[in-house]
N, C-alpha and C positions, 0 to 999 in steps of 0.2 A: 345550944346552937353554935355550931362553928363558924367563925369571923372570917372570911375569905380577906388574906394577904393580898395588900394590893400590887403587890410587886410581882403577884403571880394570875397579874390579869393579862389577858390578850392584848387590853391597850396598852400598857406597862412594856410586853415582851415585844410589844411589835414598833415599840417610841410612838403610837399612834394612841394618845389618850382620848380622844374624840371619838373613837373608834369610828372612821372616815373608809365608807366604802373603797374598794378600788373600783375607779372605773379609767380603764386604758385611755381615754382623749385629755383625762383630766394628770396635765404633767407639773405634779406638783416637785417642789426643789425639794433635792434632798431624799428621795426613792432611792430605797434600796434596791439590792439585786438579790433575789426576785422582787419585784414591789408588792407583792400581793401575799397570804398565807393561806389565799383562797378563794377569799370575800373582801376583806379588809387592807389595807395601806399599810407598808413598812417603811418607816422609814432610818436613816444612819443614824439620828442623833431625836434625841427627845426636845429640844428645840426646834427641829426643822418639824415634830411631829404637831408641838405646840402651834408655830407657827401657820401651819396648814390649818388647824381650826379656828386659828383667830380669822385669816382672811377668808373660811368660808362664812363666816359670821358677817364680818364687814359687807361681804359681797352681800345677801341675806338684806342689809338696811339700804345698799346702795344701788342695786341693783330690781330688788325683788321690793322697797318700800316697805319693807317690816321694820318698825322701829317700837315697837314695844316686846317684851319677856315674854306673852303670852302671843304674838304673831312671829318672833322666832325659832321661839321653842318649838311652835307648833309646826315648823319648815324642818327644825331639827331632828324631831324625834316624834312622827306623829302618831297618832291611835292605831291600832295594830299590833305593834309588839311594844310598844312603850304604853304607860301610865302618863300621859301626856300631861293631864293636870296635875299631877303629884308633882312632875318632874320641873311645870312652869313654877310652881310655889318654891320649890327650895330654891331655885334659882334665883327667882325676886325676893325672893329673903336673904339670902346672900351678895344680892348686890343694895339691900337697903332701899328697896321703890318696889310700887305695885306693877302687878301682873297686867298692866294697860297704862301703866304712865308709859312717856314718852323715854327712851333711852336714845343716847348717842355713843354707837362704840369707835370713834374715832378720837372719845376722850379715854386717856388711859383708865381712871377712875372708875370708870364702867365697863371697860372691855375687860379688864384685869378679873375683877369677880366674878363677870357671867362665865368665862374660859375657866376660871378653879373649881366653879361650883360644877358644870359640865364634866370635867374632868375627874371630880370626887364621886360622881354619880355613874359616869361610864366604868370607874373602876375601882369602886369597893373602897371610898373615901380617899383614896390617892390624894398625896399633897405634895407638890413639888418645892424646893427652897426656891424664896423670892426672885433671888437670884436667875435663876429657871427661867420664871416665866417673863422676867423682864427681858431678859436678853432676847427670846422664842419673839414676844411682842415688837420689842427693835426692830426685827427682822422684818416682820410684819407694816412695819409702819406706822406704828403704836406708841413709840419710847416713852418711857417715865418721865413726869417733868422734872428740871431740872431742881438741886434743892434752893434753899432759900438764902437771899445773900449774907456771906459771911458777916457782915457789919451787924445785920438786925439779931442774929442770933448770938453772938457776942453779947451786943447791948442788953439783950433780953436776959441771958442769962450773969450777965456781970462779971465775966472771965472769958479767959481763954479759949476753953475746954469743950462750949459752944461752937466756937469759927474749927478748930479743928478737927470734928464731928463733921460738922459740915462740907468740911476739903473731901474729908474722907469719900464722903458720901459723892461727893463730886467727883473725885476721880475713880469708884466705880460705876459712875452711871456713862460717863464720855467712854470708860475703857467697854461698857455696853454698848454703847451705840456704834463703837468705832471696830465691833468686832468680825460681824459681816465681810468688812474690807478686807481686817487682818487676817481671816480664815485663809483666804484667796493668796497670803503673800508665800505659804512654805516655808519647810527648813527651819533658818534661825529669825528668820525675817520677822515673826510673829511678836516673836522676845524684842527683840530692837526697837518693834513701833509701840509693843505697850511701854517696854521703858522710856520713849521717846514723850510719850502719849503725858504716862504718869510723871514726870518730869517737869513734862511743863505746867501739867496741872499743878503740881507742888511750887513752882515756879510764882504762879499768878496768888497762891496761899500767902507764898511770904508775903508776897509783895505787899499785899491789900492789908495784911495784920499791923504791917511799918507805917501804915498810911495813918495822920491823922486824923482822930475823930469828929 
């Protein structure tokens, strides 16, 4: 049996891994030109594509009152052309809860998994770097939480080498969050505010490592 590449899926080629109808009222950010391949969404960027099925998800619990894996799934992808119960199980089993517990996709924690697992299943196990989809989720209004304070992971681990991981880690998630903005600026403008960005973040590192225990 030959393994279908995922990179040579429709939702892959179109940045649309949701594989998210097109329907013309619905003006998602981020439409290509054409927006459609026919039937499905194109979008510029596989974040703006990500993005689009986090918030139709969200929309889904906020909207529509589904808040379990098996009453969005079943909005998602219903009987018909999908294996609907197949599809509710990998997904709660990839976000670690049953197929009728309660979810909140407004916590990163839970919206992160149902969106990968959706995505591996729309396209022949697709897996995007973390990176990915936390920025697509930023967008969204999802952001990862922020990491843990440089002091406790220090202490925890008894060196340095801890807090520095941790900056790290910090100043890629603010340069996530902050990138939305910095799309918007052009040019050289982009370079400027993440140096500005990462700067300061490295800025507030020293500071707090100088700091008294």
């Amino acid at each position: 049996m030959n393994r279908v590449d995922p990179k040579a899926t429709r939702g892959y080629r179109n940045r649309n891994p949701g594989n998210i109808e097109h329907v013309p009222a619905n003006k998602w950010q981020g439409l290509a030109q054409p927006a459609s391949d026919g039937r499905f969404c194109r979008f510029v960027s596989h974040e703006h594509g990500i993005r689009a099925l986090a918030a139709l998800l969200t929309t889904y619990q906020d909207r529509h009152g589904l808040r379990t894996v098996r009453g969005i799934i079943g909005r998602w992808a219903p009987p018909g052309e999908n294996d609907t119960g197949a599809y509710v199980a990998v997904v709660a089993r990839r976000m670690g809860v049953g197929a009728d517990d309660p979810v909140d996709l407004h916590r990163h924690a839970q919206l992160r998994p149902m969106v990968e697992a959706i995505i591996a299943h729309e396209c022949a196990g697709l897996a995007y770097p973390a990176a990915v989809i936390d920025r697509a989720l930023t967008m969204a209004g999802v952001p990862p939480p922020p990491p843990s304070s440089i002091r406790q992971v220090a202490t925890t681990t008894g060196t340095g080498r801890g807090a520095v991981a941790v900056g790290a880690a910090g100043m890629a998630t603010v340069a996530a969050q902050a990138a939305p903005a910095i799309q918007a600026l052009g040019g050289l403008a982009p370079m400027v505010a993440i140096a500005v960005i990462l700067a300061a973040v490295l800025g507030v590192l020293l500071w707090r490592l100088r700091q008294p225990a």
